[in-house]
N, C-alpha and C positions, 0 to 999 in steps of 0.2 A: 885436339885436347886429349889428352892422355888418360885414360881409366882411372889413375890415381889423382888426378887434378880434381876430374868430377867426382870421386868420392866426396874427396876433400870440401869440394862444392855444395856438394847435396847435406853434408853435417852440416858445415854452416847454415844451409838454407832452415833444414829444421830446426839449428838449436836457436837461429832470430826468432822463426816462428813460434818457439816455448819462454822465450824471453820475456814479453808483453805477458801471458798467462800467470809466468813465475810472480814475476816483476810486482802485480796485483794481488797474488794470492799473498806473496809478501810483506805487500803493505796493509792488506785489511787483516794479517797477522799482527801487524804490530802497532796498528790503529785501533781506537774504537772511538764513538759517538758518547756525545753527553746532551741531555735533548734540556726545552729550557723547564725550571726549575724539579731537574734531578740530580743526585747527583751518584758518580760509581766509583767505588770501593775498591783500588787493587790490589790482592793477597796475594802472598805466595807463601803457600804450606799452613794455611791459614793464618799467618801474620802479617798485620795492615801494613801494605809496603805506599799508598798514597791515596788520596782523596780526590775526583774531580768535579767539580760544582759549577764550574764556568760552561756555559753551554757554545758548542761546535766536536771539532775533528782534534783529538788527540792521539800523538804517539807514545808510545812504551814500549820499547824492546823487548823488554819483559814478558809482555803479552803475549806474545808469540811460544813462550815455554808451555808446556803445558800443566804444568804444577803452579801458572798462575790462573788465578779466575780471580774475575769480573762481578762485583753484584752492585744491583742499580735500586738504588732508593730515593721515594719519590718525594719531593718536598712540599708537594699542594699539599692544599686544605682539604682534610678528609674527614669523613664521620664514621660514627658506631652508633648503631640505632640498637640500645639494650629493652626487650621486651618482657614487661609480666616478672617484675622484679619483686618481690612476695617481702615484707616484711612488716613488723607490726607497731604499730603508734604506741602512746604512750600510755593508752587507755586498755592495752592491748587485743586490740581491732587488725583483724589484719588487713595489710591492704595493697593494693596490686597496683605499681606507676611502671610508666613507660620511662626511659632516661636517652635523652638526644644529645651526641657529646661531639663537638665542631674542634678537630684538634690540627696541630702539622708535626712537620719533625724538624726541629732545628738542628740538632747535632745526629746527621747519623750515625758517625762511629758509637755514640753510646746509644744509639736506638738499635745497631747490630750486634754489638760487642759488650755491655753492660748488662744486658737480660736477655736470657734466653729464648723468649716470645713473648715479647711485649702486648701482643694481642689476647691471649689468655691471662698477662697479670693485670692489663689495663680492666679486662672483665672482671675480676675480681677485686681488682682497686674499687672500681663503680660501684659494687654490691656493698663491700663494707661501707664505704662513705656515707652511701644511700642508707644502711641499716643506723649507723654510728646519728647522722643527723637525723632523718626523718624519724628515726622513730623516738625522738625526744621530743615530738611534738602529735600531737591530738591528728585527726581526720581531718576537723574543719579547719585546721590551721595548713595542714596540707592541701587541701583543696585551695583554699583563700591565699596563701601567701607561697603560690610558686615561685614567683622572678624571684625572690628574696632569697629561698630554700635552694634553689638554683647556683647564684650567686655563689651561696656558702660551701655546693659540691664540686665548683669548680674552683675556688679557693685551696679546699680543703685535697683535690684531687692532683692538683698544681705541683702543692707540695710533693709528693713522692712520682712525680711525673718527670720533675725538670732532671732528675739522676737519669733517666731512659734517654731524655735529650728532645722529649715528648711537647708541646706547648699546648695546655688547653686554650683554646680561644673562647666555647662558651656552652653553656650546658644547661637544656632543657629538661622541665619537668610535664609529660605528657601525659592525657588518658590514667585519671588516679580515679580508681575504684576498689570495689570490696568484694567481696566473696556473695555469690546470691545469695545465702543464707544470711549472710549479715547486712546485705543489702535489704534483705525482708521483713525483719527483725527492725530495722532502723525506720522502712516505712512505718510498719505499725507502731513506732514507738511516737513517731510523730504524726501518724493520724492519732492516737491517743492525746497526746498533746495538745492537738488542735480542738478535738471534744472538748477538752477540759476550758481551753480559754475559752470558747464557745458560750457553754456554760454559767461563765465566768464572768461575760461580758453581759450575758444575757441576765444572769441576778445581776448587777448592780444595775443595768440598764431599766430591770423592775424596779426596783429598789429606790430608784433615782425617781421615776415614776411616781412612785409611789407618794415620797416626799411633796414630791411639788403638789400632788391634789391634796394634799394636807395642807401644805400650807396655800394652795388657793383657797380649800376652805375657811381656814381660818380668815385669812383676809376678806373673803366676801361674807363672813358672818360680823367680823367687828364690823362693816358696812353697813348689812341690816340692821343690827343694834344698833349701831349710831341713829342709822333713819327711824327707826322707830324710835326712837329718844326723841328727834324732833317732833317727831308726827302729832304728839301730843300740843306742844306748844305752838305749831303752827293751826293747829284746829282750835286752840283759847284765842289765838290774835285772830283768827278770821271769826268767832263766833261774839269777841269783843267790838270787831268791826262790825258786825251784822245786828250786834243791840243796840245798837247808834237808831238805827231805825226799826221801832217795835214793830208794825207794820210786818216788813221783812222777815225779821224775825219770825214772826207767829205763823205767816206764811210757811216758811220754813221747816219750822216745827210741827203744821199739818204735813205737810208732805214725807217730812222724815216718818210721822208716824204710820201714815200710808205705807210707805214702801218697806216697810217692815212685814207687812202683810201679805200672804199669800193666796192670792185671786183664787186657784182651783179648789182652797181647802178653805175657807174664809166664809160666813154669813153676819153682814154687816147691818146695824139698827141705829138707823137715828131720828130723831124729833121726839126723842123720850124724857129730854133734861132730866136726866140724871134723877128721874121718878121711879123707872122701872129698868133691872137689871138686863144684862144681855140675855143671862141663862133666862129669866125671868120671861124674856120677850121671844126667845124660841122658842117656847111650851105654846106659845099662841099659834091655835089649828087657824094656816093658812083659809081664806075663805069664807071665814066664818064673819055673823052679822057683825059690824062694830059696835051694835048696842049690847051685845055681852059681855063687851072688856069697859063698854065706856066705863062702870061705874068703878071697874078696879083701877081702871087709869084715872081714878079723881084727882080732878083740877087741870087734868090735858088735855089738850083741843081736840077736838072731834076729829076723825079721821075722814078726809075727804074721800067721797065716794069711788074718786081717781087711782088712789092708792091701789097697788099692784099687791095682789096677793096678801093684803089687809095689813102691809105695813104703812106706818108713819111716812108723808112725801117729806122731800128731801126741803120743802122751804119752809117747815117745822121742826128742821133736827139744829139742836146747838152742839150736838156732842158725838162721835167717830166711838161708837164701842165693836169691840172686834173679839173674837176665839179662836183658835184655832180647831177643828171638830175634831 
């Protein structure tokens, strides 16, 4: 073999061996990947020369220029967690919500090409929305009726969204609070409030009180007046009953007058019929002979020698006279 053969031999050998290297560097020139739900963008000189959305292995000639590029935009579901969004109700409270926003991209060319950075105007889309609605409404209406308020900032965000090519899917309202100072303010205004029904509860609770022992008096007093109303006519028909038999009766009648009388303060005289007074008969010196009173007791039985303390015995008295000393 001749020196020029093997030259000739040895180019060929290297330029097979650079052929495979080319061959590849070639193709992933004029290839690119679309992965699944992305989708890329081909420019050239910054004008959209095509769209790729179908996921695998595409070519483009193109691509291999270097005045083309490639941008890859993602089409999952993605969020923006907006923190400590300041604006103030209606009562002008101010007050501090978190904003949780679940969105995707439907149309890239206008989420690349229609605004300049979507991600700075979507922030400030959120903030107005959030100022424009929530603050038409109270504190407790914000706290109380999120899904609703929600609802209306994803509606409401929709609208200047779907020109970006933006989709909101759905939009929470989190962590709604106040300023400590008006957080403090609002304690105290509702401890104060709660004093006052306290208060409030507690007078009519007296009050209500009150009434009812009034009127349980009343009613247990027309009670006893009523019973004393009877008491009367129930003591005629028993004392009608009881004259049925005079006996009874007069029995009766001693006793009632008895127990009128009080044993520790009482000095009782009987067998005088009605001769000699009571006062009359305690002037009589215990002890004394009976023949000194006999003759001022004229016409009354002699006193038996028996008698205690020179009173009349008890089977001589017709008559119960009594004093109180």
């Amino acid at each position: 073999m001749s020196s020029t053969e093997m030259i000739v031999l040895a180019v060929g050998a290297v330029l097979g061996a650079l052929t495979i290297p080319l061959a590849i560097l070639l193709m992933r020139a004029v290839t690119f990947e679309v992965h699944d739900e992305q989708a890329v963008l081909v420019t050239i000189f910054g004008k959209l020369l095509d769209i790729y959305t179908k996921p695998g292995l595409h070519m483009h000639l193109a691509s291999a220029m270097p005045w083309t590029k490639h941008t890859r935009v993602s089409l999952r579901r993605d969020f923006r967690h907006f923190k400590n969004v300041h604006l103030n109700d209606v009562n002008g409270t101010t007050v501090i919500v978190d904003l949780w926003l679940e969105f995707r991209i439907k149309d890239p060319r206008r989420a690349i090409f229609t605004v300049a950075d979507w991600n700075r105007s979507l922030h400030n889309l959120v903030a107005h929305a959030a100022t424009s609605i929530l603050g038409s409404r109270s504190f407790r209406q914000i706290l109380n009726d999120r899904t609703e308020l929600g609802s209306l900032l994803q509606e409401d965000i929709s609208h200047e969204t779907e020109r970006w090519g933006l989709e909101i899917e759905n939009v929470f309202i989190r962590n709604v609070s106040v300023l400590p100072v008006v957080s403090r303010q609002m304690f105290e205004t509702i401890a104060a409030r709660l004093t006052r029904a306290k208060a409030h509860v507690d007078e009519v609770g007296r009050l209500r009180v009150a009434e009812l022992e009034a009127e349980t008096a009343m009613q247990v007093a027309a009670l006893v007046a009523e019973a004393k109303g009877q008491y009367p006519a129930a003591v005629g028909r028993a004392f009608k009953h009881v004259k049925k038999k005079p006996s009874v009766f007069r029995a009766y009648t001693e006793l009632y007058d008895l127990s009128l009388l009080r044993p520790e303060r009482t000095v009782a005289f009987r067998g005088f019929n009605g001769e000699l007074r009571a006062a009359d008969a305690a002037m009589i010196v215990p002890g004394a002979d009976p023949q000194s009173y006999e003759g001022t007791l004229a016409g009354s039985p002699a006193l038996p020698a028996s008698s205690t303390h020179g009173l009349p015995p008890p089977a001589h008295a017709e008559r119960i006279a009594s004093e109180a000393v």
